[in-house]
N, C-alpha and C positions, 0 to 999 in steps of 0.2 A: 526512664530506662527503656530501650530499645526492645519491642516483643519480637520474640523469636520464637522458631517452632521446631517441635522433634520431625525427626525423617517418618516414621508414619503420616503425621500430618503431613507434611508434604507431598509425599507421594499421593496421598486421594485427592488433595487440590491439584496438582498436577496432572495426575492419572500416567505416573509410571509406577515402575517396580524401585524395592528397595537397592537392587541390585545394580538399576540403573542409577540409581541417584546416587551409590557410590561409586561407579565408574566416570560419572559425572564429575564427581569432586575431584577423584585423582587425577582426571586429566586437565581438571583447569577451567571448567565451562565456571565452574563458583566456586570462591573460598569458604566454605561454612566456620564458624567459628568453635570452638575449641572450652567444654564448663568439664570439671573434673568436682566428681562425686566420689568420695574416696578416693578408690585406687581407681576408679574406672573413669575413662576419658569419654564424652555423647559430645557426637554434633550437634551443632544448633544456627537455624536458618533463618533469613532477615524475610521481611515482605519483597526487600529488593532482590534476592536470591529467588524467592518462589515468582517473583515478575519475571524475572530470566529464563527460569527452568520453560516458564510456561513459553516463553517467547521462539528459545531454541528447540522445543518439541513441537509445535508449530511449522517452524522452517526445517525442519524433520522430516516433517509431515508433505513437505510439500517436492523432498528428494535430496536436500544435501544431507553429505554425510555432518556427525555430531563434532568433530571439529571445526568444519567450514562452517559449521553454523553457530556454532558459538564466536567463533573468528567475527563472523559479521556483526554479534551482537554487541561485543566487544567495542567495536568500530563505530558502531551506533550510539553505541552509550558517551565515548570520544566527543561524538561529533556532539550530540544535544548536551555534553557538560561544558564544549567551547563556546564563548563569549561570542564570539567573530563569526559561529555557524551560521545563527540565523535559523535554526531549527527547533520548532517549536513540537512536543508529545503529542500523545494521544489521537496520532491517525485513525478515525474508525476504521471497524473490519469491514470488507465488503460482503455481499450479503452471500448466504451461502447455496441459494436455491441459484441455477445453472450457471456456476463460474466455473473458469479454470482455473489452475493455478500453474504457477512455472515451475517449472525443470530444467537440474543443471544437465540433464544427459542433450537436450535441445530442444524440448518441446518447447515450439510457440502459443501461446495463451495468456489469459487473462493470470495476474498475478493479483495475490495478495496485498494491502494495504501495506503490512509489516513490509514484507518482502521490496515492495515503490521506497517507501522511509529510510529502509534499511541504503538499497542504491543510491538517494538520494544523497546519503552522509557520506558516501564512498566518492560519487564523484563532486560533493564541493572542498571534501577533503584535498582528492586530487589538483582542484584549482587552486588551491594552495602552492602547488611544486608547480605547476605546469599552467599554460591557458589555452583554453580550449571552449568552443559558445555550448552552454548548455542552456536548453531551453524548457518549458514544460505548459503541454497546452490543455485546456478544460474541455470537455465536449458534453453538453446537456442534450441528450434527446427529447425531446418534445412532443408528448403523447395528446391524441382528440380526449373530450373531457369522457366520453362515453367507455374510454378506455380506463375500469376504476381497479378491475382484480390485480393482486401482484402477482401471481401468477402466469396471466395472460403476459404484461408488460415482461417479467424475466425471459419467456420463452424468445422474445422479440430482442430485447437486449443481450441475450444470447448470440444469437443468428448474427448478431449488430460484431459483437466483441468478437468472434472470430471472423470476421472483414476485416477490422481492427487490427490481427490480430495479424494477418498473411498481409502488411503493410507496412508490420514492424524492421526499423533497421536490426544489424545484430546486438547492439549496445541498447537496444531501446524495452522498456517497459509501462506495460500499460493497465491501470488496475481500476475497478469499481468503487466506488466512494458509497453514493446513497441519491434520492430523488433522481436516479437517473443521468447521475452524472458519472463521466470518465475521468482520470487523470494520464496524460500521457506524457511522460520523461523522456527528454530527448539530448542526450550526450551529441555532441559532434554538429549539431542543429543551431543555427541562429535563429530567432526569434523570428526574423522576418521570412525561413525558410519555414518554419513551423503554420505561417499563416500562410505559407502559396499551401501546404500541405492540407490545410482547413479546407479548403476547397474544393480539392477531390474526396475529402472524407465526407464533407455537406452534399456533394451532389451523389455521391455515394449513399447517404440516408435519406435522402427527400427524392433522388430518381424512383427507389422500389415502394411498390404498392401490396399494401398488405391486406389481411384480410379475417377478420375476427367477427364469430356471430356472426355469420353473414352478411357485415359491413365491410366494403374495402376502404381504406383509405391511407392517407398518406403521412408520414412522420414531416415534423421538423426538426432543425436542430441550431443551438447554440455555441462561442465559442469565446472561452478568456484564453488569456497569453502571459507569459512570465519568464525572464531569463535573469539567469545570475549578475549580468548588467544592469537593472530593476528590482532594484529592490524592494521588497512592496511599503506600504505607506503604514501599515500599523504591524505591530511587531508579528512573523510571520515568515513564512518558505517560499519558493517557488511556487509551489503546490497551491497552497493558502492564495496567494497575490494571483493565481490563475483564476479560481473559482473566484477571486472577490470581482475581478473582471466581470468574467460572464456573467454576476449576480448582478451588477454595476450596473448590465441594459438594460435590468426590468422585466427581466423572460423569468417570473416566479409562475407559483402553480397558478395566482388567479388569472395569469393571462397567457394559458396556452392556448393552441389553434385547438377552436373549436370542430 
């Protein structure tokens, strides 16, 4: 049998109010299910209800109204239940010490993981009805070994992601992953425009000199590639078949530039 949970419990795993979580149901973000104790009717919520709530408070969190964001999750959930996606769960978050995150009013920045996965579904879905080159490229900064604090490297990959970030076309999104790597989604981009792209982004990381502890010195950087025509080799997204690239040269932590 199926555990499920009262709306108290919910709301403190969640971290809303009661009030929202029943404005939530009426409007559709989750069906909760329906246990009658006598005469009185209690909701009752799945793990996959409190995954959701948690998903859309989230993209909440980061500017759409509570419709469009359930809308999106909706579409998400669409896409990683279809055969034919190609869309595999469990995108890490990105870290949370100096990111952005997007907004629908326009702000350019660093997005969230969810927020990349989420677009992602949106336009393989649309290559369904339509074709159009979508492409998604990886980008590994490359830290000297002397550089160990996270701290120090955030500040840096900060500065880095909004470069990044005033590069972006208007369709384009680009999010933090982990060890220093980007993902960047590229609607309307062929694969081979994505790698002349590489290249002012690489001379763009490796022209500036930086300067830590009284060291200066210089970044490098790494790059996979991935589009909807490539489909990757072990079961897998865009995203996935990007970074298996970049990881493919051999640029891991034991052989950065000293």
């Amino acid at each position: 049998m199926q555990k499920t949970y009262g709306p108290k419990a919910v709301c403190q795993s969640v971290g809303i109010s009661q009030r929202q979580l029943g404005y939530w149901g009426m409007i559709g973000v989750i069906k909760p299910t329906k246990q009658m104790h006598g005469a009185k009717v209690f909701n009752r919520y799945t793990d996959e209800d409190v995954e959701t709530l948690k998903k859309v408070k989230k993209l909440i969190e980061e500017g759409f109204f509570v419709s469009k964001a359930a809308e999106k999750i909706h579409k998400l959930k669409e896409a990683l239940s279809s055969p034919s996606s190609g869309l595999s769960s469990g995108m890490p978050s990105p870290e949370q010490n100096g990111t952005h995150s997007h907004q629908e009013n326009g702000h350019r920045g660093l997005s969230s993981s969810l927020y990349l996965e989420v677009r992602l579904a949106e336009e393989l879905a649309k290559l369904k009805q339509q074709s159009f080159p979508l492409a998604c490229m990886a980008i590994q900064v490359l830290f000297p070994s002397f550089i160990k604090l996270p701290h120090l490297k955030n500040e840096i990959l900060l500065k880095l992601s909004l470069k990044f970030a005033s590069m972006l076309k208007s369709s384009e999104v680009i999010s933090y992953k982990k060890d220093s790597i980007f993902f960047w989604l590229m609607p309307n981009r062929t694969i081979e425009q994505a790698r002349l792209l590489s290249k002012e982004v690489k001379e763009m990381i490796e022209g500036s000199e930086w300067e830590v502890q009284d060291k200066r010195f210089k970044l490098q950087a790494a790059f996979g590639f991935s589009d909807s025509n490539t489909p990757p080799r072990k079961e897998g997204n865009l995203l996935t078949a990007a970074e298996g690239e970049l990881l493919g040269q051999g640029l891991r932590r034991n052989r950065l530039v000293q």
